[in-house]
N, C-alpha and C positions, 0 to 999 in steps of 0.2 A: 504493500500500500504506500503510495506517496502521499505521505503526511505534508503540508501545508499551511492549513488553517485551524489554527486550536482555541474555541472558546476558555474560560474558566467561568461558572458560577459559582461567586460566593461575594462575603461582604469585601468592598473595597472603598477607596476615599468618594464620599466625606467623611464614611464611616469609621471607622476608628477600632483600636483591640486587635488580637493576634492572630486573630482569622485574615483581617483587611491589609496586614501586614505580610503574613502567608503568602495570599494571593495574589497580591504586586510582589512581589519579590519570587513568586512561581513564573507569574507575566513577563519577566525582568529577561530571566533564565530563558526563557521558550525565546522571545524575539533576541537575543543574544545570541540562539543558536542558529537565525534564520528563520525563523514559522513567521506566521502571521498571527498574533496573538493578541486576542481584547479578555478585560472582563464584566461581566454582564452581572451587577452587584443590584441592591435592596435603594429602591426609592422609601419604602417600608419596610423595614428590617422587625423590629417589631413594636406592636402600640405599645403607647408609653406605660400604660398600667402594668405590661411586662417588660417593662424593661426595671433591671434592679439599681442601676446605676444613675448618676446624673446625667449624664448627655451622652447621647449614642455618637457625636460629633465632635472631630478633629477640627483644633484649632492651626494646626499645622499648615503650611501650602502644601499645595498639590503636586504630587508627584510628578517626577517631570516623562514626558516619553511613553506614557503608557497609555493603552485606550479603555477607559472606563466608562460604561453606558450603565445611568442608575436607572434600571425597569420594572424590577421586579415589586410587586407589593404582595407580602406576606400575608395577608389578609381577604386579597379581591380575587375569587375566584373567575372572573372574567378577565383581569390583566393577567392570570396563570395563562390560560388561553388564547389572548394575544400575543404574548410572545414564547410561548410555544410554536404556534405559526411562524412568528419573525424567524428564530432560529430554524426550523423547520425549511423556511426557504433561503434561510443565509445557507443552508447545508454543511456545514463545518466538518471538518475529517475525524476533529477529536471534540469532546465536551469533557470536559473537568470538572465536577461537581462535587461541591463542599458538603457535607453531612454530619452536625455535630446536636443535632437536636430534633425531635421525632416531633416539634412543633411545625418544623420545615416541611415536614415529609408529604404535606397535601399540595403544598403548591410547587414544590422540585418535582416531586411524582408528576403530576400533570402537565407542567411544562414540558418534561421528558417524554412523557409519551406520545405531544404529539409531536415531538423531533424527529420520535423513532419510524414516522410515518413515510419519512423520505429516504431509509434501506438503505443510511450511505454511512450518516454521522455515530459514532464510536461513543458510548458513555460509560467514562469511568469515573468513576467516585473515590471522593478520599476522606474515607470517614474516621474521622476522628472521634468519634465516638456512634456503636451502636445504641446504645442503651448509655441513657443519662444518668450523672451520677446525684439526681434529684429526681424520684422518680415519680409519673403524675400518671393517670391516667388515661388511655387512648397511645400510649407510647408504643407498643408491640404491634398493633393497627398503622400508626401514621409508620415504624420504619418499617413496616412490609412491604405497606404499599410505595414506597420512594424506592426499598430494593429491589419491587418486579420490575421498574423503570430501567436498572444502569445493566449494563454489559459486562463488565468488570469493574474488582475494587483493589484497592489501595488503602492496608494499614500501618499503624506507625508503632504498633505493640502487640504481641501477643496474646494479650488480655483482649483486646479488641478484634484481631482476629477470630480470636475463641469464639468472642461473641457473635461476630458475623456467621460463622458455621452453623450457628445454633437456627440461623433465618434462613442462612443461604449457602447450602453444602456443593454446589457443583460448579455455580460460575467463577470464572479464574477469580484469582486474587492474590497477589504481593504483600509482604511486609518491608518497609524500609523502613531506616532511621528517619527522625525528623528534622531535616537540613538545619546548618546554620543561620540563626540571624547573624546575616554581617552585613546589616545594611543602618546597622546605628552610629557608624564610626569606628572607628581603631583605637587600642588600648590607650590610656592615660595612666599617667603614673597617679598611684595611690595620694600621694600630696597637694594633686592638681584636681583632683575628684573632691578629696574634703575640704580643698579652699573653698571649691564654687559652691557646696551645699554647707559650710559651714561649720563642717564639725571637726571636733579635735583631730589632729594631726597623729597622736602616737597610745589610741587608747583601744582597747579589743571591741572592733563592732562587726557584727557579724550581719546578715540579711533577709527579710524575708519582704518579696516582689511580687506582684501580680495583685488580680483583684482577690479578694478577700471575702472567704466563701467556706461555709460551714466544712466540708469535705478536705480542704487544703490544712485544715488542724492548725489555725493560728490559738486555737487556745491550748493546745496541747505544749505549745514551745512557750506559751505564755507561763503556763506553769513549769516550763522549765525554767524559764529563768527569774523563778522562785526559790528554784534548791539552791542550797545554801555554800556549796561548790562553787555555782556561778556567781552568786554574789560576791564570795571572797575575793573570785580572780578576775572582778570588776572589769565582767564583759557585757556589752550594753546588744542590745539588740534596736536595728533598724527597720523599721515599718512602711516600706513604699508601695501605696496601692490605694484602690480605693475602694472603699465596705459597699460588697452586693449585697448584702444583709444586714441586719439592725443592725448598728455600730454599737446599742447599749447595751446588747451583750458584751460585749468585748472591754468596755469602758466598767462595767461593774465587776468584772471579773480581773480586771488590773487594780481597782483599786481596793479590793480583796486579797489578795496577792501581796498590797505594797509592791511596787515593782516600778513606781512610778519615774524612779531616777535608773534604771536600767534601759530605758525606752527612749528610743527617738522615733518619733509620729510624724510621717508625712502622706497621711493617710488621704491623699486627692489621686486624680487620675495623673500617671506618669508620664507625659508628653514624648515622643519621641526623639527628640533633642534633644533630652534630660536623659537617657535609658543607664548612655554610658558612663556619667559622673555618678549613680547607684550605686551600677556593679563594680566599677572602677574603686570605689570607697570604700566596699567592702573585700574584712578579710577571706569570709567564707560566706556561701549563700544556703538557708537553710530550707527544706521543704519538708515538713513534717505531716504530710497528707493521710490520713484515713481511707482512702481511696486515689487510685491513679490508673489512666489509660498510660498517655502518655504527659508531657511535661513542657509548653513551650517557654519556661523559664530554663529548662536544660538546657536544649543548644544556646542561649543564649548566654547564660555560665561559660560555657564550652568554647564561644567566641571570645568574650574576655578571659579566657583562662583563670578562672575562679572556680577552686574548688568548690566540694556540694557532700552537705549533710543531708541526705534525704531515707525516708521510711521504708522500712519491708512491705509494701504496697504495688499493686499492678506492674509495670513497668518497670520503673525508678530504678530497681537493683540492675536489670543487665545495663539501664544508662549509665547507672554509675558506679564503674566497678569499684570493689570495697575495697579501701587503702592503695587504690591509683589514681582516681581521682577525684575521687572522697569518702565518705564514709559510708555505710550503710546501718540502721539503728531502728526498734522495732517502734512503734505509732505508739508510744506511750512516753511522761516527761522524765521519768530516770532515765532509759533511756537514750531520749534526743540530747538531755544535760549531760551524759556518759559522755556520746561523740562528742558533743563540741568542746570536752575539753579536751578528749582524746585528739583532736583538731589542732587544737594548740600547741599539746604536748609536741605532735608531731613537725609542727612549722607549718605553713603556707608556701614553703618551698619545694616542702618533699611532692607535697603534687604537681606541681608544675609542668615537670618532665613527660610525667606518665599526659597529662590534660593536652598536651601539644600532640601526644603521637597520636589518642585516641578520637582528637578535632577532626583528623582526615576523613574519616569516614563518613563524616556528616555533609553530601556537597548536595546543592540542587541540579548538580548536572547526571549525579544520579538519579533524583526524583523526576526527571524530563526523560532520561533513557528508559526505566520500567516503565511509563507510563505511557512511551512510544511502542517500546516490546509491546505491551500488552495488548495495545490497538491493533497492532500489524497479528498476533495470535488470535482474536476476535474473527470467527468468521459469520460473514453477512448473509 
């Protein structure tokens, strides 16, 4: 098959978050290699009564070079079907379609299937999750009906393939790792990171990133660094993210704890301009998750070369192998408190080494060659 022309569906600018980040940085990769590559992202992503955050919207400018058409509304079952058609008659070789929530799965299903109506266009999916790790209602329904739509899929962990098996035993499917972010900038030294956010210069602060979400166990490391270990060896923990969920949990639970001079709170949305003075800042980055598919604060570590305390949960452990390039520690605060001093005992050097060899494997010129394989193995 002479691949050519490759949609993506999923969220992209103005939209904002790790998906929209994903999928221009997948976009980037395809027209890099030669394709013709748009992505076809959410006018409606979703109504604001579900959305948990404050603004679904980037204050950033717009990427440069890419084609982003915002069409889709998650909500209007007559725009599913509009541009169903659209793409149906653009006829594209490949469709790339994003899958991380079984809310989606009525209006990707239906878009897709009337694409499939033109016997030419290729739909693979990359789902990032089958099954949510918040689970409602209608979930097993809406991702059936999304995965009778695609042709083949594309995961990013084992947990996640597992799950896909469990819907969809015969059509192909790949596992890859989940490429680098390396589209936030190049390393900064540790000095030049805490001038620009302000913080001490020579004190142990470790990290935890992303939004902020019952299953990612920020209170689990909250009460670690309650043990009295971590207090001794006056290591502080940094808070960058911003609360999808009631923030007074989190706020009654620290000051319960006392913990309140261990904390640095910069609990808003991380702007992408900001990413690299975080992790640049920090010693180590923590992930204390209750649950994990996969992790897109891992490749991101992985780019900055920051080590990673993360949980005996889904994924996590083959990302990150234990005492190469950080630790591994079970979902509970003794525990997470064990590693990170064991973290310190060790240096921030001693991974180093191992984090440079094991970054290679992470490229998106891999995630564009399976996802060519698998089109060109697709038969029509």
């Amino acid at each position: 098959m002479d691949i050519r022309n490759v949609i993506i569906i999923g969220p992209a600018y103005p939209l904002r978050g790790g998906l929209a980040t994903f999928d221009q940085r997948l976009s980037k990769e395809f027209s890099d290699e030669g394709y013709d590559c748009s992505i076809y992202s959410f006018s409606l992503q979703y109504p604001a009564i579900l959305f948990p955050g404050k603004t679904q919207y980037s204050t950033e400018a717009a990427p440069q070079e890419l084609k982003i058409f915002t069409k889709i509304n998650s909500i209007n079952p007559l725009n599913w079907l509009l541009v169903g058609k659209e793409l149906k008659k653009i006829k594209p070789d490949i469709i790339v379609v994003r899958y991380w929530l079984p809310f989606m799965g009525s209006a990707l299903g239906t878009i897709l299937r009337q694409v499939k109506k033109n016997n030419h266009t290729k739909i693979i999916a990359i789902t990032d999750n089958i099954l949510p790790h918040e689970k409602r209602f209608g979930d097993k329904s809406f991702t059936k009906y999304f995965l009778k739509s695609c042709d083949a899929f594309i995961t990013m962990s084992e947990k996640v393939m597992n799950d896909l098996r469990i819907f969809e035993k015969e059509k192909p499917a790949q596992q890859v790792m989940h490429p680098l972010y390396d589209n936030f900038g190049e390393i900064i030294s540790k000095q030049e990171a805490r001038n620009y956010l302000q913080l001490p210069i020579n004190e142990k602060i470790i990290l935890f990133f992303g939004f902020i979400r019952k299953y990612k166990g920020l209170d689990i490391l909250l009460e670690a660094m309650a043990d009295e270990r971590i207090r001794s060896a006056k290591i502080k923990l940094l808070i960058a993210g911003e609360f999808y969920e009631d923030e007074k949990i989190y706020k009654e639970l620290i000051d319960k704890l006392n913990i309140q001079d261990s904390l640095i709170l910069k609990t808003n949305f991380i702007s992408d301009s900001e990413v690299k003075y975080y992790l640049c800042a920090a010693d180590a980055v923590v992930q204390p998750y209750r649950n994990a598919t996969q992790s897109g604060v891992t490749p991101l570590a992985y780019h900055f070369e920051k080590p990673m305390i993360v949980s005996n949960v889904g994924g996590l452990p083959v990302l990150v192998p234990h005492k190469k390039v950080g630790l591994v520690a079970e979902p509970d605060a003794n525990s997470i408190a064990t590693a990170i001093l064991d973290f310190y005992e060790l240096g921030e050097n001693y991974f180093i080494p191992h984090l440079r060899t094991e970054k290679q494997k992470y490229s998106w010129a891999n995630l564009v060659k399976t996802i060519t394989d698998l089109a060109n193995d697709i038969q029509k």
